[in-house]
BARO-255442 format. One record per residue (C-alpha): z negated, y, x. Coordinates in steps of 0.001 Angstrom, whole numbers, padded with zeros to 6 digits, always signed. Layout:
N
ZYX;...
% end
This chain:
409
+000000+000000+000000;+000104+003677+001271;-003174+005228+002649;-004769+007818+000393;-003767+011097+002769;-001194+011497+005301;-002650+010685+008761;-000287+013579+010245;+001442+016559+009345;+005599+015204+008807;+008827+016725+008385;+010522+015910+004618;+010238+013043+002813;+008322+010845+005735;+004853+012013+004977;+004882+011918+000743;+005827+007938+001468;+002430+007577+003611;+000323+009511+000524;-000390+006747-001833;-001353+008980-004668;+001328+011086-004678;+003570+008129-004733;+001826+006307-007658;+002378+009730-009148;+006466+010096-008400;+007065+006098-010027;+005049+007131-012903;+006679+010251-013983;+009832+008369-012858;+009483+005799-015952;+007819+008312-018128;+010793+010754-017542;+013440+007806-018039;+011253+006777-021470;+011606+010158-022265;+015600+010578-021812;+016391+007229-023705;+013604+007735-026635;+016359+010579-027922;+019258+008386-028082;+016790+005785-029617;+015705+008244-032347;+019540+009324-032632;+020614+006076-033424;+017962+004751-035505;+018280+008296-037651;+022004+007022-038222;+021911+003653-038720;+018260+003513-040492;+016416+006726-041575;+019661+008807-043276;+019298+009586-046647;+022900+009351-048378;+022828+013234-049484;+022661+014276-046071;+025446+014511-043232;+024843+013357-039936;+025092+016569-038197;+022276+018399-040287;+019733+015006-040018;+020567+015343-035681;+019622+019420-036515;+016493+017892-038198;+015439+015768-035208;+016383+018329-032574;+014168+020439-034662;+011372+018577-034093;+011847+017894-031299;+012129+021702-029975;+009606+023238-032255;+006231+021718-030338;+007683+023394-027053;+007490+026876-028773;+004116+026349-030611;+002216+024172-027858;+003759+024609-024569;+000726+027601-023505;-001416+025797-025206;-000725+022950-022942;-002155+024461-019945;-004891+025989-021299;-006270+022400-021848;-005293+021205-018549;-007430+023626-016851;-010302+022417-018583;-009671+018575-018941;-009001+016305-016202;-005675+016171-015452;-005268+012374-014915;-006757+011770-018137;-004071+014203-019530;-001224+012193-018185;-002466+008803-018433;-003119+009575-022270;+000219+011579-022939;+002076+008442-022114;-000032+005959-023926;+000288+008186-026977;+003540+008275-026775;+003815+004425-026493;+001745+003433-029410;+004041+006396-031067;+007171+004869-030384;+005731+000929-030915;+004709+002089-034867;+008454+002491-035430;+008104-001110-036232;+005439-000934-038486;+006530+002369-040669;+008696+002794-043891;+012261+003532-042942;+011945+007097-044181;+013669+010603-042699;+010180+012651-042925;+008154+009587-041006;+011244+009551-038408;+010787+013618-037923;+007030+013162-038174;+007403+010547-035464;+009183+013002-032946;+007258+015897-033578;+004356+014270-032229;+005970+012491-029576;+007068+016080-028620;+003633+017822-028825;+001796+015112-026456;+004850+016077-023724;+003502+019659-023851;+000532+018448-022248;+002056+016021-019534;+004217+018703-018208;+001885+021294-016962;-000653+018580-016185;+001764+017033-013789;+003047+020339-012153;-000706+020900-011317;-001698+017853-009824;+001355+017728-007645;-000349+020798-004889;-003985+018880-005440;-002347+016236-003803;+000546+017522-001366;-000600+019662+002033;+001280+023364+001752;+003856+022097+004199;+005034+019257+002156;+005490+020840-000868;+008680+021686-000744;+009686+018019+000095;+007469+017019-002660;+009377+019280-005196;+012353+018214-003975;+011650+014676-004775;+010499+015627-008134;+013721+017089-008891;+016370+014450-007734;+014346+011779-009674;+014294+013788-012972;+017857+014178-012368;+018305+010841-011989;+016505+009821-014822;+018313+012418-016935;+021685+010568-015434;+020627+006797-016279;+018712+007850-019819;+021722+010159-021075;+024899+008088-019257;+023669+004144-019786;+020516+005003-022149;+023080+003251-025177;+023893+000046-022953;+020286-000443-022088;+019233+000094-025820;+022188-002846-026529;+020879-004998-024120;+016883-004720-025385;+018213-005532-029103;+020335-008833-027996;+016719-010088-026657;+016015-011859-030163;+013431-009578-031176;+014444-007184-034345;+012499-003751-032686;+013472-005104-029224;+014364-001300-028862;+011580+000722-029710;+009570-002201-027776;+011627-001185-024550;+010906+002253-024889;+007434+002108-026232;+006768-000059-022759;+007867+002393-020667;+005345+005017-021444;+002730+002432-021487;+003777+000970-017788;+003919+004737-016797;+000357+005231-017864;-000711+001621-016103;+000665+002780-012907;-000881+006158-012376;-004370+005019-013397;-005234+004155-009587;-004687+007566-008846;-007603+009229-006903;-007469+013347-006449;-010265+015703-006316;-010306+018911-009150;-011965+021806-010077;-012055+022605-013755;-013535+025518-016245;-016572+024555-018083;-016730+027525-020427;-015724+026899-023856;-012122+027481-024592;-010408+030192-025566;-006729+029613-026161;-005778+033191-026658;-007866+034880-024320;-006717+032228-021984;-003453+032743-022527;-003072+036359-022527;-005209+036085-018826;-002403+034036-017745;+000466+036417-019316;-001825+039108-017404;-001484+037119-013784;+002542+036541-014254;+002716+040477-015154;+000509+041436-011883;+002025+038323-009660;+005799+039735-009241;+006660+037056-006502;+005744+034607-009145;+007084+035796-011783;+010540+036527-010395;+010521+032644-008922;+010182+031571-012952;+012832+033709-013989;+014444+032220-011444;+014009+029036-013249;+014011+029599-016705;+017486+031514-016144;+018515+027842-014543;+017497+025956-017559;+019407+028569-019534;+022681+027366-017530;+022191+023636-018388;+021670+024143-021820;+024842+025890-022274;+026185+023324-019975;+025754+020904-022844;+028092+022464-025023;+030487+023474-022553;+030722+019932-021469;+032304+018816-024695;+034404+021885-025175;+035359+020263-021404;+035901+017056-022870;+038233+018341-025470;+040404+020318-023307;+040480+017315-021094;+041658+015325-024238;+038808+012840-023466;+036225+011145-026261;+034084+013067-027399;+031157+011421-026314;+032851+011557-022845;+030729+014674-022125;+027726+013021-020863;+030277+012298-017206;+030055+016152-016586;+026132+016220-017450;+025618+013567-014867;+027597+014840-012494;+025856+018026-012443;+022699+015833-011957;+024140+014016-009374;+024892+017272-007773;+021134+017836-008191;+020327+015067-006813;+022378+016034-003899;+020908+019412-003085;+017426+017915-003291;+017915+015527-001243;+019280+017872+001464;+016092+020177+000538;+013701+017200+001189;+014953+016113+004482;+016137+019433+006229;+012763+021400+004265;+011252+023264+007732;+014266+024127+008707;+015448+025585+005370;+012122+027308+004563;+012928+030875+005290;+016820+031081+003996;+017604+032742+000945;+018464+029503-000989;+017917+030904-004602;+020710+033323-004075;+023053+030753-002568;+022369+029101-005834;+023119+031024-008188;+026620+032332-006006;+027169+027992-006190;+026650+028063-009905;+028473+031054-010933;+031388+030160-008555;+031509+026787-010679;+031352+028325-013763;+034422+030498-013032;+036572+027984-012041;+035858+025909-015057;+038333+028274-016738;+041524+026938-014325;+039796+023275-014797;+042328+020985-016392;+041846+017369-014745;+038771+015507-015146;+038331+014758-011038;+037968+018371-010542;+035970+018912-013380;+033524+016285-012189;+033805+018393-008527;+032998+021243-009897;+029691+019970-012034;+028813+017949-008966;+028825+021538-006684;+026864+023708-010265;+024198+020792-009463;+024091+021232-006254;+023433+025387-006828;+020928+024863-009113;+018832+022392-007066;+018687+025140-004345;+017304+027285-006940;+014753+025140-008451;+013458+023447-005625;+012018+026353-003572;+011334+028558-006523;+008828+025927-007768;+007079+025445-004567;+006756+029179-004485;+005062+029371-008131;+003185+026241-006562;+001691+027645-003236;+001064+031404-004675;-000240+030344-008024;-004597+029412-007316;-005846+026649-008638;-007842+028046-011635;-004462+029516-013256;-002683+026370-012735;-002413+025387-016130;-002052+028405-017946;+000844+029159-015213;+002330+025811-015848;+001985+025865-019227;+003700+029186-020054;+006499+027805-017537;+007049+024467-019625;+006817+027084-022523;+009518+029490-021660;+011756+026336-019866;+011783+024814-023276;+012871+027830-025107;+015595+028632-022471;+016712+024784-023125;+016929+025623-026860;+017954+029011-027506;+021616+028526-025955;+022340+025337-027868;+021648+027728-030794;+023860+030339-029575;+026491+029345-027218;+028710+027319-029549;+029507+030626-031928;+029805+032979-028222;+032240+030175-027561;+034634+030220-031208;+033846+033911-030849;+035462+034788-027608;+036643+031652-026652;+036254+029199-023635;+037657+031044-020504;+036150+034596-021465;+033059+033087-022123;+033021+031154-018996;+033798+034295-016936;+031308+035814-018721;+028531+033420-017475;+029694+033168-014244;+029348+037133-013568;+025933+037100-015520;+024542+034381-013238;+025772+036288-010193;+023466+039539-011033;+020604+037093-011954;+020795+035876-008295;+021519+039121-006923;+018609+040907-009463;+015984+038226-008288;+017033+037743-004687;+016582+041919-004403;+013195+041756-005877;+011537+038618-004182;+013128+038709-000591;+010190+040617+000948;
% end
């Protein structure tokens, strides 16, 4: 097994794979975040083979479940880390995932009935707001300052990656757990994933220091709002982010306006989404390994100039090997961005506001991974694909300029 701390400060990934807790950590989040990824197409295609009432289309029941899915991100996500401050955070994580398996498991044991189904995902989708923040806290209880980036990095490519297998073979896995015999084999797959996630993190170790007082979740949260106002480095690095998130939102809908142009399936979309998290994968990697010798460059604005130089040349993007290029390379730009803007937020943020810092991130992420869904598909019929293309790609460009202007003191 790996010993509890590093016995020596390392370059990249060499010293997370010697700290045993952080590791136990990365596998777990790995599963949970793959549970997470397929649990959508799972609640997709139950809602359209199962849990559809005749008088309603399938495109407002998916509006329905996206619904719910969305609207505990905008009521809970603060609220989130105002508990994790005050709980311990292992506890947090460990029973996130096991309420989400017993969740998932009950889909066997419930009437086949829309409201249950959107009842189902709505709590599913609450208990995340809490393993988010939790997780982004524990990561710098755990990690020396000098690893962090590596650490981040790591985070990153494997979300991507799970994000890549959940969204591109989530469907063939979800075929292959029904063909086992068992008539929920499906929801027993994913329901098991959330529970192994929980089984695997429980031997983690990690001291904490929490708030006794008794909570407060507005005062709390405005004395977080108060920090990000006062804390410009650290609030520029999350607009950093949450303008990121923003991007791969839209991406989703851009990737089947893609597909279309590209006279591909519909459903052929997901192949640019996982090339852009391949690209992801990618950058992070290159983050991890070359992290000391990358630490002072201005990565965030190489980012952004990566992403909106991808985004432009969608418009002259008319074969699908250049299309997959060219999500591969927006990846790649956004992992520069994410990777040392969340180390920053990490290493300047002190340990008392973790939560409430983490929380109001995983608030305002899942906005920013909302609000375009909602709005880039009429921008699109409105002005079309190539003006609104060029139109992202020049606002991205002053986001990375803006933010690289105000945080490269």
């Amino acid at each position: 097994m790996f010993p509890t701390e590093p016995t020596a400060i390392n370059q990249g990934f060499s010293a997370l794979v010697k700290n045993r807790n952080f590791m136990l950590l990365w596998i777990g989040q790995l599963i949970s975040q793959l549970a997470d990824k397929v649990l959508l197409i799972l609640m997709i295609d139950l809602l359209e083979k199962k849990y559809l009432p005749p008088h309603l289309s399938s495109g407002t029941g998916r509006f329905y479940l996206y619904m719910a899915f969305t609207l505990p991100a905008i009521f809970f996500g603060s609220v989130g880390g105002v508990i994790v401050d005050r709980m311990p955070k292992k506890l947090i994580m460990i029973g996130s995932d096991v309420i989400r398996g017993v969740l998932t498991l009950s889909i066997a044991f419930l009437p086949r009935q829309l409201g249950i189904l959107l009842a189902l995902n709505f709590g599913i989708s609450s208990v995340t707001q809490f393993f988010a923040p939790a997780e982004q806290a524990t990561i710098p209880l755990m990690v020396k300052k000098e690893n962090l980036m590596a650490a981040n990095a790591l985070f990153s490519s494997t979300m991507m990656g799970a994000l890549i297998v959940g969204y591109a073979l989530g469907s063939t896995i979800l075929n292959e757990a029904e063909h086992i015999g068992i008539e929920f084999g499906k929801e027993l797959l994913v329901g098991l994933l959330y529970l192994l996630s929980a089984a695997i993190m429980l031997p983690i170790q990690f001291r904490e220091q929490r708030h006794t007082s008794v909570v407060n979740p507005v005062a709390e949260f405005l004395q977080g709002w108060q920090y990000l106002r006062t804390n410009r480095l650290v609030w520029n690095a999350m607009v950093q982010i949450v303008a990121l998130y923003c991007v791969f939102a839209s991406l989703l809908e851009l990737s089947i306006r893609l597909a279309n142009r590209l006279r591909l399936e519909q459903t052929d979309f997901s192949f640019f989404v996982a090339a852009a998290g391949v690209g992801m994968v990618l950058g992070a990697a290159i983050i991890g390994h070359f992290s000391q010798q990358l630490d002072h460059q201005p990565l965030p604005l190489i980012g952004f100039m990566f992403m909106a130089l991808a985004l432009g040349m969608f418009i002259f993007t008319y074969n699908l090997p250049w299309g997959l290029f060219l999500c591969v390379f927006l990846g790649l730009g956004a992992s520069l961005v994410n990777v040392p803007m969340q180390t920053l937020i990490q290493q300047y943020t002190p340990p008392s506001m973790h939560g409430k810092v983490f929380g109001f991130q995983n608030h305002a992420v899942n906005i920013a991974l909302s609000f375009p869904l909602l709005i880039t598909t009429k921008l699109v019929n409105a002005l079309g694909l190539s003006l609104f293309l060029f139109g992202m790609s020049l606002t991205v460009a002053i986001i990375g300029l803006w933010t690289w202007q105000n945080t490269r003191e």
